[in-house]
C-alpha positions in Angstrom: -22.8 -197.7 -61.3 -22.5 -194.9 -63.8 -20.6 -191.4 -62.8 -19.8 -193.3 -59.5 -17.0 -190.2 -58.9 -19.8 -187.6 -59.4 -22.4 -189.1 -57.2 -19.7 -189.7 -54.4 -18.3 -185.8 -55.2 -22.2 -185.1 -54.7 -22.8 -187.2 -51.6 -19.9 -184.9 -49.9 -23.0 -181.8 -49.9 -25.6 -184.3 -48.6 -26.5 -183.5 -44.7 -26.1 -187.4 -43.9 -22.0 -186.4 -44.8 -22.1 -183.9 -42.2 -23.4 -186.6 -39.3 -20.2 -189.0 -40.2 -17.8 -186.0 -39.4 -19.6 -184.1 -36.5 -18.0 -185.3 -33.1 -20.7 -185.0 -30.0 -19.7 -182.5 -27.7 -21.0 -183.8 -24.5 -19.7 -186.5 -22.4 -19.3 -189.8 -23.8 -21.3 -191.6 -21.4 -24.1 -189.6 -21.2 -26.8 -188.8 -23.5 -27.9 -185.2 -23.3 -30.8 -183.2 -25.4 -27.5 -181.8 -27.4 -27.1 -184.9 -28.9 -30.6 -185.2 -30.6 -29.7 -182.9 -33.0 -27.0 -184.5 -34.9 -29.6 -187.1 -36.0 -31.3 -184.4 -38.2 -28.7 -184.8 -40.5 -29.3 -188.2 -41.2 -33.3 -188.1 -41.8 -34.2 -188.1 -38.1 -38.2 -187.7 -37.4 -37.1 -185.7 -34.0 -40.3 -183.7 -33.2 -40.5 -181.6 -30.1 -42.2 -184.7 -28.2 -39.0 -186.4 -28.8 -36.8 -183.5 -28.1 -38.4 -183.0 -24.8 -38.0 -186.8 -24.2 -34.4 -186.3 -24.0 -34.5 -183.4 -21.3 -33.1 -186.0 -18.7 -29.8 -187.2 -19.7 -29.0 -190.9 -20.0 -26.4 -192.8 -18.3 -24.4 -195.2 -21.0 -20.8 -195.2 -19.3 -21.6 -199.2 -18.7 -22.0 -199.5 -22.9 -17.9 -201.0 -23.5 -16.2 -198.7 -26.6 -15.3 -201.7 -28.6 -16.6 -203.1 -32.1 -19.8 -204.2 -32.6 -18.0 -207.5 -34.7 -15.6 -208.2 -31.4 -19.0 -207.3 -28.7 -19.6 -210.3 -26.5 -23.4 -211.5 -25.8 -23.4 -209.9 -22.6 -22.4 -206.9 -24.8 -25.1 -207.3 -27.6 -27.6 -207.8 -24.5 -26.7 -204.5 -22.6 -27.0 -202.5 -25.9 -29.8 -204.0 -26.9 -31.2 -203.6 -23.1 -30.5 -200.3 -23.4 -32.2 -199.3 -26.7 -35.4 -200.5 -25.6 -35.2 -198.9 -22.2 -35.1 -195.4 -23.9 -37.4 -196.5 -26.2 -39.9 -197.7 -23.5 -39.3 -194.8 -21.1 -38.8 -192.1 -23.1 -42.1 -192.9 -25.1 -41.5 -190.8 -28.3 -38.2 -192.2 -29.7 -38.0 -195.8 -31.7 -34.7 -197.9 -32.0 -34.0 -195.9 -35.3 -33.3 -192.2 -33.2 -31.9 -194.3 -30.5 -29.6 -195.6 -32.3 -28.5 -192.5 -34.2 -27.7 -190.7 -31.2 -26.2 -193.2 -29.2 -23.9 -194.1 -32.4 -22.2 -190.8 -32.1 -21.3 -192.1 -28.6 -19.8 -195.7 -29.2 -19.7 -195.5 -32.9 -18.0 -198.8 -33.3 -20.9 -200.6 -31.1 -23.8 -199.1 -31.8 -25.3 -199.3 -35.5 -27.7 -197.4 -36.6 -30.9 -199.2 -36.8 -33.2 -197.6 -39.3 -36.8 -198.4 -39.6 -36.8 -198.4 -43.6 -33.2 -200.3 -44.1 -32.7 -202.3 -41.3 -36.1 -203.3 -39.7 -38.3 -202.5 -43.1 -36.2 -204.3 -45.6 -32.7 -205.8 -44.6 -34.5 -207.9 -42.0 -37.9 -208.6 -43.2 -38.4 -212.0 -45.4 -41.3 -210.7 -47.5 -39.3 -207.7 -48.7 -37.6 -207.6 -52.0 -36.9 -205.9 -55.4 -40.1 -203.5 -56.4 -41.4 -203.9 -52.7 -41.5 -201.3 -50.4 -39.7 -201.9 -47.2 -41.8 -201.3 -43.7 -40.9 -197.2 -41.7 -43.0 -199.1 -38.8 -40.8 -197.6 -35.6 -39.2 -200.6 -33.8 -38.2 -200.2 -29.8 -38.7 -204.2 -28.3 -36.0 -206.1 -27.3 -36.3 -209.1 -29.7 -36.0 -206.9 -32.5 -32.9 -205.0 -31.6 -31.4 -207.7 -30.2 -31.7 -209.7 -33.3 -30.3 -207.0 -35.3 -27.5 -206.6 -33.3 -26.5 -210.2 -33.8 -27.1 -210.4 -37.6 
């Protein structure tokens, strides 16, 4: 890659930097309306539908705070579970803003599931070079689930 120091220098003043540093500063197994925020940084399509989805706060103290690489299936099931529960409940968030918030929360367990990378392109078999990769919002359990395993 040419000028790889500059671009990382230059990454540092990207708000996506920002959300790798900021630690949440509610509880840690709860999800509150606080901790929609911090997914602005990385590209989040929060709206106020989705903000006022996130007025009740969510229970996650049964999510284990251990690597996603060392999660059991039982594990991988419950995040998964999870995910799509919000998803399905909530009715304006997707698997991506999930994921981003609840990453702040058990960062080592919870990836963060973007539409575009993940869903659009890493996973999809009719993707490739000069293709552009799906922003369809994911929130079923298949999906995740399979993402969490690959």
């Amino acid at each position: 890659m040419e000028e790889a120091e500059k671009r990382l220098l230059e990454y540092r003043k990207d708000p996506g930097y920002k959300y790798l540093d900021y630690k949440p500063l509610t509880p840690p197994d709860q999800l509150f309306l606080e901790d929609l925020a911090v997914t602005l940084l990385v590209n989040s399509q929060a709206r106020l539908g989705t903000a006022m989805s996130m007025v009740r706060p969510v229970n996650i103290g049964h999510l284990p705070d251990v690597p996603l690489e060392g999660s059991s299936e039982e594990d991988r099931v419950a995040v998964a579970k999870l995910i799509t529960e919000i998803c399905s409940s909530r009715g304006y968030l997707g698997a991506s803003t999930v994921t981003k918030i609840l990453h702040k929360k058990r960062p080592r367990l919870v990836p963060i599931l973007d539409n575009q990378a993940i869903f659009g392109a890493y996973m999809n078999p009719d993707w490739g070079p000069g293709k552009h990769s799906s922003a369809e919002s994911i929130g079923d359990f298949e999906h995740v689930k399979k993402a969490l395993d690959w």
